[in-house]
N, C-alpha and C positions, 0 to 999 in steps of 0.2 A: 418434449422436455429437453434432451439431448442437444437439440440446434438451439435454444437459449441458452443453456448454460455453455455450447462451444462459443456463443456470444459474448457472452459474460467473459469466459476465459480471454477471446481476443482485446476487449476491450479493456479488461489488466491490464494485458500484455503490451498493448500499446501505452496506457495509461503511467506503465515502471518504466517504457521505451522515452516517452515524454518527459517524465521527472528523471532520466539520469540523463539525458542532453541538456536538461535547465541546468544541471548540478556542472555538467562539466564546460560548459560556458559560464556561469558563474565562476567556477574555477580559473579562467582563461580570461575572467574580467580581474581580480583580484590578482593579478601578476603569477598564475601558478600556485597559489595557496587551494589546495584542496578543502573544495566544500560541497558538503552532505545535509540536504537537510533530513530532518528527521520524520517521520508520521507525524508529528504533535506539531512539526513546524507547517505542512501541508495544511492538513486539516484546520489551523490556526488562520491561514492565509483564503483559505475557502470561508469558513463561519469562524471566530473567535468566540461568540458567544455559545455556540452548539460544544464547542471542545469545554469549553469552561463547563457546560450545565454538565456533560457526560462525565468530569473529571469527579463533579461535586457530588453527582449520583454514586458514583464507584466508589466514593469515599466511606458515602451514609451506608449506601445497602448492603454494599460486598467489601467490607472493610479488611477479611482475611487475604485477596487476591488484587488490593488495590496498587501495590507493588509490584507485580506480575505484568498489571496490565498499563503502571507506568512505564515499564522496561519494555514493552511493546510499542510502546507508542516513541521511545527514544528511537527506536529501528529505523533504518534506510528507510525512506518513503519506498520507492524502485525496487526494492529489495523485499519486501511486504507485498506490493502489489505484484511484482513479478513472480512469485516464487508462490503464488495461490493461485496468480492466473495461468501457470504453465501445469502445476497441477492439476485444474480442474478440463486443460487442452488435454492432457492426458487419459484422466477416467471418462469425459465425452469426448474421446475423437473418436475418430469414423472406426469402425470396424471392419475389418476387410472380414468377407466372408464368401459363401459361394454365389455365384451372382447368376 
């Protein structure tokens, strides 16, 4: 279980590495205008229709915390996946111990 989820972790971590070099080439195409996309702009450009059905879900079923998890999805792409994938390299990475 360990060596999956250090998978999982690396594969964030490359994933936040990926979306902040699109963002800062992006950047460097627009003359120096800093741009970021967001979770909602990612995920939009993978499925449009998948973000929309989970929008519409959050709306109906969990309407107290549909706010929450819109402010989530406004977040750094890079910044979401890196900052879950460094955590989870954290609590699975190797153990040093007596060998």
């Amino acid at each position: 279980m360990a060596v999956l989820m250090r998978l999982v972790s690396l594969v964030l971590i490359v994933s936040a590495l990926m979306l902040l070099g699109a963002d800062a080439v992006t950047s460097l195409e627009k003359g120096g205008e800093i741009t970021v996309r967001s979770l909602e702009t990612v995920w939009g450009i993978i499925s449009l229709y998948g973000l929309n059905i989970f929008k519409s879900w959050v709306q109906h079923y969990l309407p107290f915390i549909a706010q929450g998890v819109y402010s989530a999805l406004a977040l750094p792409g890079w910044a979401v996946t890196g900052v879950i994938g460094v955590i989870l390299a954290f609590i699975f990475g190797r153990k040093l111990g007596p060998e």
